[in-house]
FIDREN-354293 format. One record per residue: residue number from 1; residue in one letter; x, y negated, z of N, C-alpha, C in turn. Coordinates in steps of 0.2 Angstrom, whole numbers, plus 5000, padded with zeros to 4 digits. Layout:
BEGIN
  nr rest   nx   ny   nz  cax  cay  caz   cx   cy   cz
 NUM    A    X    Y    Z    X    Y    Z    X    Y    Z
...
//
This chain:
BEGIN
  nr rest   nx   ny   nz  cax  cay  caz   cx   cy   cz
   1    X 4220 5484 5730 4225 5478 5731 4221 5473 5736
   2    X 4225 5471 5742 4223 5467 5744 4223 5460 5745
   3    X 4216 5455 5745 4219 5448 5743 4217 5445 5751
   4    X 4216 5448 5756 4214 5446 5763 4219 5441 5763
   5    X 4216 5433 5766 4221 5428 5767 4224 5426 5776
   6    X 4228 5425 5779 4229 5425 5785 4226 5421 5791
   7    X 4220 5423 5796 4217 5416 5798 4221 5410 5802
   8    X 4223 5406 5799 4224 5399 5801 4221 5395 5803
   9    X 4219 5393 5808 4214 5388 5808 4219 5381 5808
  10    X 4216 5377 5805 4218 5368 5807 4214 5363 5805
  11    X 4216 5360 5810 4212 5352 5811 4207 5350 5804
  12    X 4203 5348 5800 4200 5346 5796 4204 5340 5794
  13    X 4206 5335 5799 4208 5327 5797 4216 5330 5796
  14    X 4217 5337 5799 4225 5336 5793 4226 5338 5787
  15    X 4223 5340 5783 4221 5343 5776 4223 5337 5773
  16    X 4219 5333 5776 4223 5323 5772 4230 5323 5770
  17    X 4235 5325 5774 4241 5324 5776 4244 5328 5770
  18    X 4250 5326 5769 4257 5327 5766 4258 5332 5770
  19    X 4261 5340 5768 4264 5345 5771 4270 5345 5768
  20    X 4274 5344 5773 4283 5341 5775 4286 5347 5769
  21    X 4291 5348 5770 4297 5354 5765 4302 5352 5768
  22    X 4305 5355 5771 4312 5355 5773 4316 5356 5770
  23    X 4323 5356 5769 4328 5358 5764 4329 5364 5765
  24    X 4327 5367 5773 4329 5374 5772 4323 5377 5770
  25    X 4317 5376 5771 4311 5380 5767 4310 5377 5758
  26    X 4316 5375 5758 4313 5374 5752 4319 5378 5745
  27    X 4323 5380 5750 4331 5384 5751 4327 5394 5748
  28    X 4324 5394 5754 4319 5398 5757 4317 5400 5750
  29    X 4313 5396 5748 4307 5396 5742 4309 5398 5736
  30    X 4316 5392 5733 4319 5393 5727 4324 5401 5728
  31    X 4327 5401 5735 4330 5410 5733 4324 5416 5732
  32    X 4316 5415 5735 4313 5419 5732 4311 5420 5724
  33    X 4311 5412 5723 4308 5413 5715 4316 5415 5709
  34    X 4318 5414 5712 4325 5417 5709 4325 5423 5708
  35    X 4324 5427 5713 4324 5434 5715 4318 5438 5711
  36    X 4311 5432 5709 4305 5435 5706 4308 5435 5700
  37    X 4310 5431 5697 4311 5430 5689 4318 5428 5687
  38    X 4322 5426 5692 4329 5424 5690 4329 5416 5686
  39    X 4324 5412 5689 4323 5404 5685 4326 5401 5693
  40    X 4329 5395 5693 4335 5391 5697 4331 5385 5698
  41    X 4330 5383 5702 4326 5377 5704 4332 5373 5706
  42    X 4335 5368 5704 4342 5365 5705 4338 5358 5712
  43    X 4342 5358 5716 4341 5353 5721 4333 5348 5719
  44    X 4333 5343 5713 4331 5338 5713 4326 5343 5709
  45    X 4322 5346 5711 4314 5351 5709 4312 5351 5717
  46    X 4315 5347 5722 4311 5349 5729 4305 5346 5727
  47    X 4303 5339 5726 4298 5336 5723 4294 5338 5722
  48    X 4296 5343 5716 4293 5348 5711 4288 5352 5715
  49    X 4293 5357 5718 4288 5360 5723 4285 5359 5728
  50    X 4285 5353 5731 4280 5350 5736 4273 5347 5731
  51    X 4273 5346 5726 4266 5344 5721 4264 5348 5719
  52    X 4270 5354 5718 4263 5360 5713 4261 5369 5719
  53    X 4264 5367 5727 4261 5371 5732 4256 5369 5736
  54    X 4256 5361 5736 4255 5358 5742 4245 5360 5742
  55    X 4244 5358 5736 4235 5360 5738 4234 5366 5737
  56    X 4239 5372 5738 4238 5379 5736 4239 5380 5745
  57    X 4243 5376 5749 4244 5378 5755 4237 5374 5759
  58    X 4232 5370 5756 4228 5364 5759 4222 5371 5759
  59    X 4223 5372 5752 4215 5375 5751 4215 5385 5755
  60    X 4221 5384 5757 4223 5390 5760 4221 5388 5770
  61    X 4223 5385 5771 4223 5381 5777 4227 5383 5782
  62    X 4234 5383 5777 4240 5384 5780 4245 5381 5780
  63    X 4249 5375 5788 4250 5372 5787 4254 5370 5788
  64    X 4261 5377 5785 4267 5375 5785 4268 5378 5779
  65    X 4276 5376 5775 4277 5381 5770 4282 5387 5773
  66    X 4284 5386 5778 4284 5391 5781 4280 5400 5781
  67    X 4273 5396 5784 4268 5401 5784 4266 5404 5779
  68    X 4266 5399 5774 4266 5402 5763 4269 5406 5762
  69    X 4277 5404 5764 4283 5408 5762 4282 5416 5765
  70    X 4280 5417 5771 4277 5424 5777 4273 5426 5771
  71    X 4267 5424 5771 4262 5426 5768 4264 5428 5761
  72    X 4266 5424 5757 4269 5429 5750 4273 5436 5749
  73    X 4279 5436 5757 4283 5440 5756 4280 5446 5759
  74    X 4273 5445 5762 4269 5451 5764 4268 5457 5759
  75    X 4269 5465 5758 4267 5469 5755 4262 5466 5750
  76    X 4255 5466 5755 4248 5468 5751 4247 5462 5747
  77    X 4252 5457 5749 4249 5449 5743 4254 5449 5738
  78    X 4252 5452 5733 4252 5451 5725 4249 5449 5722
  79    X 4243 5447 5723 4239 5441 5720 4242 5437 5722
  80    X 4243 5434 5728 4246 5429 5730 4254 5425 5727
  81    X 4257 5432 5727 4264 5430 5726 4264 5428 5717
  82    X 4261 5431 5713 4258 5432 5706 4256 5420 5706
  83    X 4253 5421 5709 4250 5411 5712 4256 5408 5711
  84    X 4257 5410 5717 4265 5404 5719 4268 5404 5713
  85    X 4270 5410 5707 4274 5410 5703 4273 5406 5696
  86    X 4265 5406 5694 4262 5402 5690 4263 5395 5692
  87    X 4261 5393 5698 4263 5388 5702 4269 5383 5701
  88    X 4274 5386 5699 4280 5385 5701 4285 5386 5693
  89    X 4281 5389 5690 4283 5388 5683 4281 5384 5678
  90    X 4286 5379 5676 4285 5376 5671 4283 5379 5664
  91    X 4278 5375 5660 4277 5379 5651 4274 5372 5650
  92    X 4278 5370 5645 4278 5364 5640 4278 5367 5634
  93    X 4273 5364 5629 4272 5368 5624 4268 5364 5617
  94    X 4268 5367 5611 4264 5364 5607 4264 5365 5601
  95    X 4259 5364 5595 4259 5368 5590 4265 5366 5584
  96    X 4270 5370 5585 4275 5370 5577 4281 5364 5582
  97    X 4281 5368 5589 4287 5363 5591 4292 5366 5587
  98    X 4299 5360 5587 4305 5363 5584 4303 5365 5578
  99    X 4301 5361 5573 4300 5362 5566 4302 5366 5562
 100    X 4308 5364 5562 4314 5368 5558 4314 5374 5560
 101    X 4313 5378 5565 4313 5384 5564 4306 5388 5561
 102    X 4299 5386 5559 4294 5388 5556 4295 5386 5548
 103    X 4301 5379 5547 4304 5380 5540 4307 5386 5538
 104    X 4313 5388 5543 4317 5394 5542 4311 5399 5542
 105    X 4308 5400 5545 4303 5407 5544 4300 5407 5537
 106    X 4299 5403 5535 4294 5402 5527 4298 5401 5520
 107    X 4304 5397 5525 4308 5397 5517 4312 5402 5516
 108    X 4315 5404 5523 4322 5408 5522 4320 5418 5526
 109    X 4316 5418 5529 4318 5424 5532 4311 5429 5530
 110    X 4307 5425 5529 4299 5428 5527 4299 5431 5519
 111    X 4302 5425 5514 4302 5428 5506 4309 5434 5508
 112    X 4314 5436 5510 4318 5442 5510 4317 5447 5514
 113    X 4309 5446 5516 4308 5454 5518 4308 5459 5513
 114    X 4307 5463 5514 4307 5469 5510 4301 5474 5512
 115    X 4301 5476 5517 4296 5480 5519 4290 5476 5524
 116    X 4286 5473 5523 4280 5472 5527 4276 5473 5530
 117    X 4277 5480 5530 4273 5485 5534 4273 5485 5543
 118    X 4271 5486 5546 4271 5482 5553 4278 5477 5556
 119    X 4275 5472 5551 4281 5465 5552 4279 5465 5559
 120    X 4282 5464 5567 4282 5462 5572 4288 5453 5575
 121    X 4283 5450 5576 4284 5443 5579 4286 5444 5588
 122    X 4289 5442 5591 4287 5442 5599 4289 5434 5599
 123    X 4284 5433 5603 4285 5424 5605 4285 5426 5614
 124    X 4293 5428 5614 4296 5430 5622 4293 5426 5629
 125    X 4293 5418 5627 4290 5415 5633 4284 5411 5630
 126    X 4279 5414 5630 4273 5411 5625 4270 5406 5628
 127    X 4266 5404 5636 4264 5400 5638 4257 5401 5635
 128    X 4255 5394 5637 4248 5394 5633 4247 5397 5626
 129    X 4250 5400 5622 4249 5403 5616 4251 5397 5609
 130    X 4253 5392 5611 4255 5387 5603 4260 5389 5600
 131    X 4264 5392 5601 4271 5395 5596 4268 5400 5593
 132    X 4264 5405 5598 4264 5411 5595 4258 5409 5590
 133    X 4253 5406 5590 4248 5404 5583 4251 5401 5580
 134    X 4256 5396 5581 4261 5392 5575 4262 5398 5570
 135    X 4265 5402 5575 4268 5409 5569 4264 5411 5565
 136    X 4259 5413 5570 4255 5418 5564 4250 5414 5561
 137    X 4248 5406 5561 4247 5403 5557 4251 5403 5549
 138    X 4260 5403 5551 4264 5403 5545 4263 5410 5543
 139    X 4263 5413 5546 4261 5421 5541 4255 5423 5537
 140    X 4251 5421 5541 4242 5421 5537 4242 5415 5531
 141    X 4247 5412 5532 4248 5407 5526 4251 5412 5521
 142    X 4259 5412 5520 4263 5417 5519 4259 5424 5514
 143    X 4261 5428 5520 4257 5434 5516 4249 5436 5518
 144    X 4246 5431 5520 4237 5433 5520 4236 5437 5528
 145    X 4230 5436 5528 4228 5439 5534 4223 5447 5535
 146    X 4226 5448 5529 4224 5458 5529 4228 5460 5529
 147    X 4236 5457 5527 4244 5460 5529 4245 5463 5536
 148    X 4247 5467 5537 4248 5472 5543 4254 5470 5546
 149    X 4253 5461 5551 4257 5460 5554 4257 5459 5563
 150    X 4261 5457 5564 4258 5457 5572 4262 5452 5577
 151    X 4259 5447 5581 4263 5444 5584 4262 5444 5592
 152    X 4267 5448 5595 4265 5449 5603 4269 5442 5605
 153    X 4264 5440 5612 4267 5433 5616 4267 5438 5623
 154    X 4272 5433 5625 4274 5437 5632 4275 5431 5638
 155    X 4272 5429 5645 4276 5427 5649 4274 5429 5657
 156    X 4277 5425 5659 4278 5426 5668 4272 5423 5672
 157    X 4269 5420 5668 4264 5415 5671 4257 5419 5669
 158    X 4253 5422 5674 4247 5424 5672 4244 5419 5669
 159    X 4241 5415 5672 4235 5409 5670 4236 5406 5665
 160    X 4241 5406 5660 4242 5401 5655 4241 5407 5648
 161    X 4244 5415 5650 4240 5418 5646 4233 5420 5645
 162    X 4231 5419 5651 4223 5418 5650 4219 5412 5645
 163    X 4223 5406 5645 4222 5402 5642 4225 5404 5634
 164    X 4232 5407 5634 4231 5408 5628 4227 5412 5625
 165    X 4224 5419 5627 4220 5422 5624 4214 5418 5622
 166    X 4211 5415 5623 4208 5413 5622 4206 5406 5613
 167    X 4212 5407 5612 4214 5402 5606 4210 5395 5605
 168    X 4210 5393 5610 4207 5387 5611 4208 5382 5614
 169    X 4208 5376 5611 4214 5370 5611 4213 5362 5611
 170    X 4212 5357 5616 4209 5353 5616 4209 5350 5607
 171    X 4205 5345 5605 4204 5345 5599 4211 5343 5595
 172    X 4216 5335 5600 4221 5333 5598 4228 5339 5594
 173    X 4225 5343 5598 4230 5349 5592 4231 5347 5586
 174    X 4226 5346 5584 4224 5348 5576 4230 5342 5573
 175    X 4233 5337 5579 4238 5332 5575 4244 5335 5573
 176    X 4245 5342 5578 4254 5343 5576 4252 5350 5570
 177    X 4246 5349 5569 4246 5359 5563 4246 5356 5555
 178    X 4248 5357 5551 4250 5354 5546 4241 5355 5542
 179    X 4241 5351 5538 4236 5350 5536 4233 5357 5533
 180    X 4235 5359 5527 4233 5365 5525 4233 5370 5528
 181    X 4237 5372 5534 4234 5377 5538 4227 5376 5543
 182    X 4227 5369 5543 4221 5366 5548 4214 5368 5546
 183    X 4216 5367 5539 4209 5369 5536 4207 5374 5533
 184    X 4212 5380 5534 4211 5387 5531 4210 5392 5537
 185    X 4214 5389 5543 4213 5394 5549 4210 5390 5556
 186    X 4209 5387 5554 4206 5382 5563 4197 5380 5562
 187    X 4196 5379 5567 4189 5378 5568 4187 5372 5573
 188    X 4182 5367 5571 4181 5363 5577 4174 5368 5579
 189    X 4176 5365 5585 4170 5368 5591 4164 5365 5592
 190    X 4162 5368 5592 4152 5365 5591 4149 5367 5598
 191    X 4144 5364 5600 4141 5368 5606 4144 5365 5611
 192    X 4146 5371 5616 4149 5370 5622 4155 5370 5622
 193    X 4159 5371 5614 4165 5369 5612 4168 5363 5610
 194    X 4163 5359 5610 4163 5354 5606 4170 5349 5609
 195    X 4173 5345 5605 4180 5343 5608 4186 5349 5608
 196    X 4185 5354 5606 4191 5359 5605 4190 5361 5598
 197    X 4198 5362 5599 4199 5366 5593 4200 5373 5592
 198    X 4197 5378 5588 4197 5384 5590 4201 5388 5582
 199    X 4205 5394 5586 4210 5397 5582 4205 5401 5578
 200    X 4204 5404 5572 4200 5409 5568 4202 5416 5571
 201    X 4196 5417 5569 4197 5424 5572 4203 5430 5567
 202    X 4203 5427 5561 4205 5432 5557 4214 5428 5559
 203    X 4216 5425 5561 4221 5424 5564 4224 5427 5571
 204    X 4219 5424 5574 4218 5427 5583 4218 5433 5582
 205    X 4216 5437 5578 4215 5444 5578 4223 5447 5578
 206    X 4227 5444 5574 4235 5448 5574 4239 5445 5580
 207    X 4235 5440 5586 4240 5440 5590 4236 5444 5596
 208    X 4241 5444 5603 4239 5448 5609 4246 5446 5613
 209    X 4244 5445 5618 4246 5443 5625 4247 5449 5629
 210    X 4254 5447 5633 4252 5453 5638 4260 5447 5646
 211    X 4259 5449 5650 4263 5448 5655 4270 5452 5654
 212    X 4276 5448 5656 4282 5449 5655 4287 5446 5658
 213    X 4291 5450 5663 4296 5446 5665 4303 5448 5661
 214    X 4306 5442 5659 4313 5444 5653 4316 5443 5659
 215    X 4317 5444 5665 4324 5442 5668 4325 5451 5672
 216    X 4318 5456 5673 4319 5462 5675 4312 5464 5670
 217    X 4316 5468 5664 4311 5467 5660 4310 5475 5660
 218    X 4303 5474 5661 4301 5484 5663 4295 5484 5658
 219    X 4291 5480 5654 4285 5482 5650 4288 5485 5643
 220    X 4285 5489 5640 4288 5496 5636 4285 5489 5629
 221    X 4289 5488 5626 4287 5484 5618 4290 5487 5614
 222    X 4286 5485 5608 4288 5489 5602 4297 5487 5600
 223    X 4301 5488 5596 4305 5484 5592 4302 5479 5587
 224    X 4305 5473 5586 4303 5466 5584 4308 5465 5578
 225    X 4304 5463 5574 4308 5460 5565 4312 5451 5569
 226    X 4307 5448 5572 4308 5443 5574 4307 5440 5582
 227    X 4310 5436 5586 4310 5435 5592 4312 5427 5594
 228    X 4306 5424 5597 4308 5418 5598 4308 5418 5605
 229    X 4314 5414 5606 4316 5413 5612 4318 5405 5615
 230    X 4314 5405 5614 4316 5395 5614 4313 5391 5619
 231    X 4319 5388 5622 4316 5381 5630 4316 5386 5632
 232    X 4320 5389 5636 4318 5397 5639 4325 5398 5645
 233    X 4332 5398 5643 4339 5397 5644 4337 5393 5648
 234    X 4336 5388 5649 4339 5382 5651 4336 5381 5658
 235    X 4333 5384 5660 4331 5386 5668 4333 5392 5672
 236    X 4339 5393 5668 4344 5400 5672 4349 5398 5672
 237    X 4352 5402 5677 4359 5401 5676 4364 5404 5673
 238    X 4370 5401 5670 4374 5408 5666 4374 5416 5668
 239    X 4374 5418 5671 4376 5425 5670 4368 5430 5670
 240    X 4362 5425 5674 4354 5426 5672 4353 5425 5663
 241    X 4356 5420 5660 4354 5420 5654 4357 5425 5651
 242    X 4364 5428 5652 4367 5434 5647 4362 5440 5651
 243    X 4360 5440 5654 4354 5446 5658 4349 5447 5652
 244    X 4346 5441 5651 4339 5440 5647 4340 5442 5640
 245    X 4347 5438 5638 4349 5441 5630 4349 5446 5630
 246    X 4354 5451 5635 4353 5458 5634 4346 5462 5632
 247    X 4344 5460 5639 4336 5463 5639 4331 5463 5632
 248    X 4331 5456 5629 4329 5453 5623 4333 5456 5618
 249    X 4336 5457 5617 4341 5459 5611 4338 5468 5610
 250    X 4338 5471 5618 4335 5476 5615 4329 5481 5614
 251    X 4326 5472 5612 4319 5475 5607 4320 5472 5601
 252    X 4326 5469 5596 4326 5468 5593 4331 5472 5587
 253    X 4325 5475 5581 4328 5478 5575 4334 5476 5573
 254    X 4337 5481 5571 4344 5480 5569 4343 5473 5560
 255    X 4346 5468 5561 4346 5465 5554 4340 5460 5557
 256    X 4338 5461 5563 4331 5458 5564 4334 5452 5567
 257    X 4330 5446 5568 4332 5438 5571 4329 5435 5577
 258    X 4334 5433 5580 4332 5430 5586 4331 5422 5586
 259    X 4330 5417 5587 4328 5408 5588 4328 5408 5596
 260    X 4332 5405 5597 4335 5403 5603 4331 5394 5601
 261    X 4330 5389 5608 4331 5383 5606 4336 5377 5603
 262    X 4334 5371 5601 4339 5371 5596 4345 5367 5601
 263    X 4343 5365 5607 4348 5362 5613 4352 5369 5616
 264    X 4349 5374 5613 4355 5380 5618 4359 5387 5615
 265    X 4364 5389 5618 4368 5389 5613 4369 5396 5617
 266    X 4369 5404 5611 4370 5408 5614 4378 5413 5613
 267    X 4382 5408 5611 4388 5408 5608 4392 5413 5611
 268    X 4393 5420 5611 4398 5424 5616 4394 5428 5621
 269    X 4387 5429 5621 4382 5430 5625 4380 5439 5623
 270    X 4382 5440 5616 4383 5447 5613 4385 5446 5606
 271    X 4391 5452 5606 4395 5452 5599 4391 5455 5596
 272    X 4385 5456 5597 4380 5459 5588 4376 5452 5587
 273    X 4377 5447 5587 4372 5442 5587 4378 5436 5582
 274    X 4376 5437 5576 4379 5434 5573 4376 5429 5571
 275    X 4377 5422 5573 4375 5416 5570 4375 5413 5563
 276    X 4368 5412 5559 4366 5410 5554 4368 5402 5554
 277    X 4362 5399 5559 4365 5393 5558 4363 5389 5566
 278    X 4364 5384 5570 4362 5380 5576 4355 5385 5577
 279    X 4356 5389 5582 4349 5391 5587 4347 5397 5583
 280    X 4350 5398 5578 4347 5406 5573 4350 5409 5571
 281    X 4350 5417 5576 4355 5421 5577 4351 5429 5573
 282    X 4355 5434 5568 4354 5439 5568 4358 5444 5570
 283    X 4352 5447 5572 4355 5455 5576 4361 5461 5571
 284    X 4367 5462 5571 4370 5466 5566 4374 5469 5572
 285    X 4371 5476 5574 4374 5481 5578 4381 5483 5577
 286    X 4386 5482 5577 4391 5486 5576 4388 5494 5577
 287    X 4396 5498 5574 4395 5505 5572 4398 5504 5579
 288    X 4397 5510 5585 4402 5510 5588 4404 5518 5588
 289    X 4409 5522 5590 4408 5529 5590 4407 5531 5598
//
């Protein structure tokens, strides 16, 4: 694979400068990133993308987005195009966001399983990894951490799951993990660690990361008991978000649940998804013949 970058030469004193974005390169940019993943960058993210390219095109020393835009649609730059994407993707995140759905897991949907045996979690846009440890902090509480359970995280952005493998978290985390799981499963960092906070290993050990685009979703996953999908919708557009449903829906076990955010609503989206309550949906397949 090649990561040969294009020779550009430029001025030294123009690297200082602000590199311009037209509306039609910027036109240009969001119909590519649409096309990578199906996420919509609405007019008022022009901003957006001149501060989160702009030293990706300095340290390249390229000095149009123009020339970026060439460069990424080239064949051999997949590393590259792979850049721009993490780039350009937002992941906001944090430990036990949206509470109330880690309640529903512990009060209502964890005590009525039945079978335990490879219980499977998927945290769909995982990000740094905080939802997906939230979970499997609730379950390691739950039923123990010798239970045979599994939480895959999935996203678009290489670089953030790099950082979530890693289960490792500036120290202030420790404000949003409820106490008793802090002190049964977390660790502070000593060493070269020192100032973070680190997931246990017998925790970390039930999750695993991997790359996933939900909007052309071609990675082979197992079927899931459970599926979070949350703050996810709301950077598509209608007929891109019934894409993803679908996609998402069919790695989910029959009887099995989806969590959507608790802002978005997937009302109409598939007649098997029958809503429990605001943002938690169970999967009930109709027979068809």
């Amino acid at each position: 694979m090649s990561t040969t970058q294009p020779k550009v030469f430029v001025d030294p004193s123009e690297l200082n400068r602000a590199i311009p974005l037209s509306d039609q390169e910027f036109y240009k940019i969001r119909d590519w990133l649409r096309e990578q993943s199906g996420i919509h960058l609405a007019d008022i993210k022009k901003s957006m993308v001149v501060g989160r390219l702009q030293k990706r095109l300095k340290a390249l020393q390229i000095p149009t987005f123009t020339a970026y835009l060439k460069l990424i649609l080239q064949a051999d730059q997949s590393n590259e195009r792979q850049t721009a994407i993490n780039l350009l993707t937002t992941n906001e995140t944090y430990f036990f966001r949206e509470e109330k759905h880690f309640q529903f897991l512990e009060q209502q949907l964890l005590p009525s399983v039945q079978n335990r045996d490879n219980f499977k979690v998927w945290s769909a846009a995982a990000s740094t990894g905080e939802e997906a440890y939230s979970i499997a902090l609730t379950l390691g509480h739950m039923w123990g951490v010798q239970s045979n359970w599994q939480i895959i995280g999935t996203d678009i952005n290489t670089s953030v799951l790099q950082r979530a493998q890693k289960a490792l978290y500036p120290l202030d985390a420790k404000d949003r993990i409820p106490l008793h799981l802090l002190k049964a499963f977390c660790l502070k960092g000593i060493g070269q660690e020192t100032g973070w906070l680190k997931i246990s290993n017998e925790i970390s050990s039930h999750v695993s990361f991997v790359q996933a685009n939900l909007f052309a979703l071609q990675l082979k996953l197992p079927l899931f008991d459970v599926i979070f999908l949350r703050n996810v919708l709301i950077y598509f557009e209608l007929e891109d978000k019934k894409k993803i449903i679908q996609n998402v829906v069919r790695q989910l076990k029959p009887g099995g649940w989806l969590l959507v955010g608790h802002s978005e609503s997937i009302h109409g989206y598939n007649d098997d998804l029958k809503q429990f309550r605001p943002s938690c949906y169970q999967y009930v397949p109709a027979h068809r013949a």
